[in-house]
N, C-alpha and C positions, 0 to 999 in steps of 0.2 A: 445189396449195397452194404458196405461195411458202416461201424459209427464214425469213422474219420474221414468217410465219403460222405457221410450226412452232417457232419460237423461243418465239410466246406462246402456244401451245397447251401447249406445254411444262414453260413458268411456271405456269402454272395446273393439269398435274398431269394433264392429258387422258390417258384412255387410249391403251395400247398405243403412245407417242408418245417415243421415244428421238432426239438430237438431239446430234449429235457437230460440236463448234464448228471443229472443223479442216476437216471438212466445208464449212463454209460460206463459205468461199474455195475451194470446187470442189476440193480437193486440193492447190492452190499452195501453197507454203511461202513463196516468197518468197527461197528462198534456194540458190536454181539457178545454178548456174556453167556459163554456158551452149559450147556448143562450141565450138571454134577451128579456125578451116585453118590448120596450115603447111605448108611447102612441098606446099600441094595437096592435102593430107588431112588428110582432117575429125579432130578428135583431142577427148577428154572427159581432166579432169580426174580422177586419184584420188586419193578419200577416205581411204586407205589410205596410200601411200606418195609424196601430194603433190607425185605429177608429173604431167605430161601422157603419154598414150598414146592411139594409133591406136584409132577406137571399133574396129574389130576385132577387140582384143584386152580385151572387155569381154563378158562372161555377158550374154544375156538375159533379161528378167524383166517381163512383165506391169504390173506395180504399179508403176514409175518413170515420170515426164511423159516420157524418152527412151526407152520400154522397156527399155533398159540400165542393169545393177548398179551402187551408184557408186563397187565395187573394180575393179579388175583380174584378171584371171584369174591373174597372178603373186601379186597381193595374197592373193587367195583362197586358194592354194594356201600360202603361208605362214601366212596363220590357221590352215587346217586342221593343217597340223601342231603348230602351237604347242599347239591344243586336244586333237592327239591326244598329245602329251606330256605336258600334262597329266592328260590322261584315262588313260592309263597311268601314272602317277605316283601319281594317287587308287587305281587297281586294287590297285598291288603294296601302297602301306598298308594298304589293307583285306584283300586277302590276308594278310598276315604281322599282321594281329589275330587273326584266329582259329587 
């Protein structure tokens, strides 16, 4: 069945017939920044801290078109602390409620 036979089966309410539009560009978004060589290595963009880095130094991960993250493993490592400061931050108020 193609996605414009599932698009109107859809419409019409068919069973068991779920139909996810971002799907129907295969997963592309469209809005892929794609790699760079400099000096001779390959290098991706982060979404995080708006520079380029060596793919090297990027998580990988199944579910991206590069199967690489689109942080940095530096990026990363500063979210998680931000969140675990947070997250200790919510603890000690909840502690000192009761």
């Amino acid at each position: 069945m193609t996605d414009q036979e599932l698009i109107e089966k859809a419409k019409k309410g068919g069973p068991y017939v779920r139909v996810a539009t971002h799907h129907m560009n295969h997963g592309k978004s469209g809005f892929r920044t794609p790699h760079r060589m400099i000096n001779g290595v390959e290098h991706k963009y982060c979404a995080y801290c708006f520079e380029w880095h060596p793919v090297e130094e990027f998580l990988q991960s199944k579910h991206h078109w590069d199967k690489l993250l689109s942080s940095c493993q530096y990026a990363m490592k500063e979210k998680g602390l931000i969140r675990s400061e947070k997250r200790s931050e919510y603890q000690r108020r909840y502690i000192n409620k009761k």
